[in-house]
C-alpha positions, -999 to +999 in steps of 0.1 A: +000+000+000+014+034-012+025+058+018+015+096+021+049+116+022+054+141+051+047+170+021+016+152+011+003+150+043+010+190+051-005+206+023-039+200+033-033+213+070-017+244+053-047+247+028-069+247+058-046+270+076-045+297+050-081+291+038-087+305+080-062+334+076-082+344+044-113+340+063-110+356+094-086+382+086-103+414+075-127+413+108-095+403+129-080+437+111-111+457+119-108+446+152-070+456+158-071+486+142-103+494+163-082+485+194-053+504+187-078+536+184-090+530+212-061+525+234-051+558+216-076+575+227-078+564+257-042+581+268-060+613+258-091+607+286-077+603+316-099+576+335-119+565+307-107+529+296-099+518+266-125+489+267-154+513+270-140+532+242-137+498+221-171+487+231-189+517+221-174+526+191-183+489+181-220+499+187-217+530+168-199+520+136-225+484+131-256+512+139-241+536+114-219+520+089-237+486+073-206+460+077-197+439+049-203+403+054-162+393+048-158+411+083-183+389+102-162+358+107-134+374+123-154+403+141-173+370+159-136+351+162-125+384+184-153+385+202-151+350+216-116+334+217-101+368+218-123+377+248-115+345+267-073+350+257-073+384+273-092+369+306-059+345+308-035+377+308-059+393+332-050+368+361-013+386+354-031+414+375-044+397+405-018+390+435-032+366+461-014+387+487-036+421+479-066+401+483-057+384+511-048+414+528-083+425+530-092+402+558-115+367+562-144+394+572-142+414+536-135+381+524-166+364+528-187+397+521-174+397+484-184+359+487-218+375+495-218+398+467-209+374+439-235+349+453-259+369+466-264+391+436-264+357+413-292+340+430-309+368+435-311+375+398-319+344+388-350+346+412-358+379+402-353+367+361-379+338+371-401+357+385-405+379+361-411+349+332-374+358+312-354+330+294-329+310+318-295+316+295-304+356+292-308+357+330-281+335+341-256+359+315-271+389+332-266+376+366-234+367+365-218+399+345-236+421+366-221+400+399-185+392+387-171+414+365-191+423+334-187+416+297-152+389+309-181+374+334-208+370+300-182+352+278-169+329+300-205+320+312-216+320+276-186+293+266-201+268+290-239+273+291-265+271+264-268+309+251-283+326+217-261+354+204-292+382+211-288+370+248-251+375+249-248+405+232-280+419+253-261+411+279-230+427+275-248+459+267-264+458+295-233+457+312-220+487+295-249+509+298-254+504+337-219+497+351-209+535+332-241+547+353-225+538+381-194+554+379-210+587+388-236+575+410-214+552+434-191+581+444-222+609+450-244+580+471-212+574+490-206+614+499-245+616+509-239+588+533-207+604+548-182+578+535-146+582+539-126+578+505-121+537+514-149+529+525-165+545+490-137+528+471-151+496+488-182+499+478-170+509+441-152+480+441-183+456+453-208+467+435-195+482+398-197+457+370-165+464+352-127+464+366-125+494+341-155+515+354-144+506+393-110+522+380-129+555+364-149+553+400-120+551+420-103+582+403-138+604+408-136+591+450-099+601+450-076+598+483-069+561+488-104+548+472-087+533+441-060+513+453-091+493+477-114+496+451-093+475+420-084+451+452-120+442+458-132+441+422-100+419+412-111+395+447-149+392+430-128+389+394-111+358+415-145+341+419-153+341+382-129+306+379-150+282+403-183+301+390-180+291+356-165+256+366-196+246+388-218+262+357-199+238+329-205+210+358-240+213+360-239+217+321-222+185+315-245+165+342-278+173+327-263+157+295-267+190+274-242+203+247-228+240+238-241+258+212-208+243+191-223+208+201-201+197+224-197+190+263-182+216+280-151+209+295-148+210+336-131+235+339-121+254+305-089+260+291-089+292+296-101+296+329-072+271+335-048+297+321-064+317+342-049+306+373-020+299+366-014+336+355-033+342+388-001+316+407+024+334+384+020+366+394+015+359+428+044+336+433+071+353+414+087+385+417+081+394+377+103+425+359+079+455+353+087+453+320+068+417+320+038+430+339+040+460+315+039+440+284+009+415+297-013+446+310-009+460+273-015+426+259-044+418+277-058+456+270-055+450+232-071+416+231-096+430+255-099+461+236-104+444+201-127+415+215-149+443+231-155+460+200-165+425+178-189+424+209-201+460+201-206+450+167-233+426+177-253+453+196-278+466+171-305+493+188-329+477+170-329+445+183-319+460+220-355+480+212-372+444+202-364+424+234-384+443+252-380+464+286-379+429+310-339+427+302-336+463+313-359+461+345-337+432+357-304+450+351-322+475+376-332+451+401-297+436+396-281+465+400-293+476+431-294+443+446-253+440+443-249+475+451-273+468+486-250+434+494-220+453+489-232+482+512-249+459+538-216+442+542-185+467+540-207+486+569-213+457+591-172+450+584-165+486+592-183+483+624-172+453+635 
């Protein structure tokens, strides 16, 4: 029987390989150069993040500009493995020392928040007669920490693109809400800088609006307030494992058709960037090179997400998504504040 030569049995794979460049690479392009504008434009607005920028510039070019189909495959590519790749380099940021240093008390009220404001959406979604997936997406970006929460939720659960995209906007539209409102609630109720940044840092759906937060609080509030929202960041890994647990029990399938895996890959790189960091004294130049990295991949993958948000179809799902975002909104915000006061006075 004839053999396949080494050659023979490459061009195929290399056919494939370039067939995917070709096929992905003018929404992968869009994507970067989107990035890089935003992360330009960012270093011109002081505490407005890049990411924000990214996200709503997506929202504004697919509502203005009609996209040509060639862009689609690597606009949704960026949206979803880029997304989940720039979660990896974001355990670079978390030091298990910082969050341990805000005591077993603080501890277990972030525990509180995370799973509190969870279940208590979910309850709220049911009541209220929504779709499981849309809930469960809205509950945990509005609980962990926003649009990274959705897509690692989304990559083990069974969720429709209008859900995850709904989602994330909601996540944009109510977290930047908060960046104002969280400081001025915290003055009214005679709330020292931490304490403030506390609460910022409990109860703001983004790590980049807790940062814009932080800087309006001033004093010491930002430093506590990224602690606490990277502590609730920490949670998103044994989240999303016991959600692909409970996927893979009830026999179901992703939206890809296949099993999700006990704990994803990347969640797995996750943690070890989350051990890295913490365990070895790194060069500033390495930290400095993984914060930009995992700013641009977060950057472009927030704008393929923006590119799925059409007004239109925000407008068509009616106003039950939005009253939830409300309910869930205030519900973390309440946990957060019940539980840094009861801290503070203990």
């Amino acid at each position: 029987m004839p053999t396949k030569t080494p050659t023979q049995d490459a061009r195929p794979v290399a056919h494939r390989g370039s067939d995917a460049l070709k096929k992905h690479a003018p929404g992968l392009l869009l994507c970067a150069v989107a990035a890089a504008i935003s992360m330009t434009v960012s270093n011109f607005l002081p505490g407005v993040s890049s990411l924000i920028i990214a996200i709503v510039l997506g929202i504004a070019v697919t509502n203005v500009v009609p996209l040509p189909d060639i862009v689609a495959p690597g606009i949704t590519l960026s949206s979803k493995k880029l997304l989940r790749l720039g979660i990896v380099f974001l355990g670079l940021q978390l030091v298990l020392s910082d969050i341990v240093s805000l005591g077993a008390p603080m501890l277990l009220v972030i525990v509180c928040i995370v799973a509190g404001g969870i279940f208590g959406t979910i309850l709220m979604g049911r009541l209220m007669k929504m779709r499981p997936g849309q809930v469960l997406l809205i509950a945990c970006g509005f609980s962990i920490c926003g649009a990274a929460a959705v897509a690692g939720v989304e990559g083990v659960t069974e969720s429709d693109e209008e859900d995850v995209v709904t989602a994330v906007a909601l996540v944009v539209i109510f977290g930047t809400l908060m960046i104002p409102v969280i400081p001025l609630a915290g003055k009214l109720l005679g709330m020292g800088p931490e304490l403030n940044g506390m609460w910022a840092g409990g109860s703001i759906h983004e790590i980049a609006q807790v940062v814009a937060a932080g800087g309006v609080i001033g004093g010491g509030a930002l430093a506590v307030a990224v602690i606490v929202k990277l502590a609730r960041i920490l949670l998103l890994a044994p989240v999303v494992a016991v959600l692909s647990v409970r996927q893979r029990r009830h026999g179901t399938a992703t939206p890809d058709g296949k099993r999700p895996p006990i704990v994803p890959i990347f969640i797995i790189g996750f943690l070890v960037m989350v051990v890295v960091g913490s365990t070895f004294d790194l060069p500033g130049s390495v930290l400095h090179a993984g914060k930009f990295i995992q700013t641009a991949l977060l950057s472009a993958a927030m704008f393929g997400l923006g590119c799925g948000v059409k007004i239109r179809n925000l407008v068509r799902v009616g106003v039950r998504p939005f009253l939830l975002a409300v309910a869930s909104t205030i519900l973390v915000a309440g946990i957060a504040l019940a539980g840094i006061e009861l801290v503070h006075l203990g």
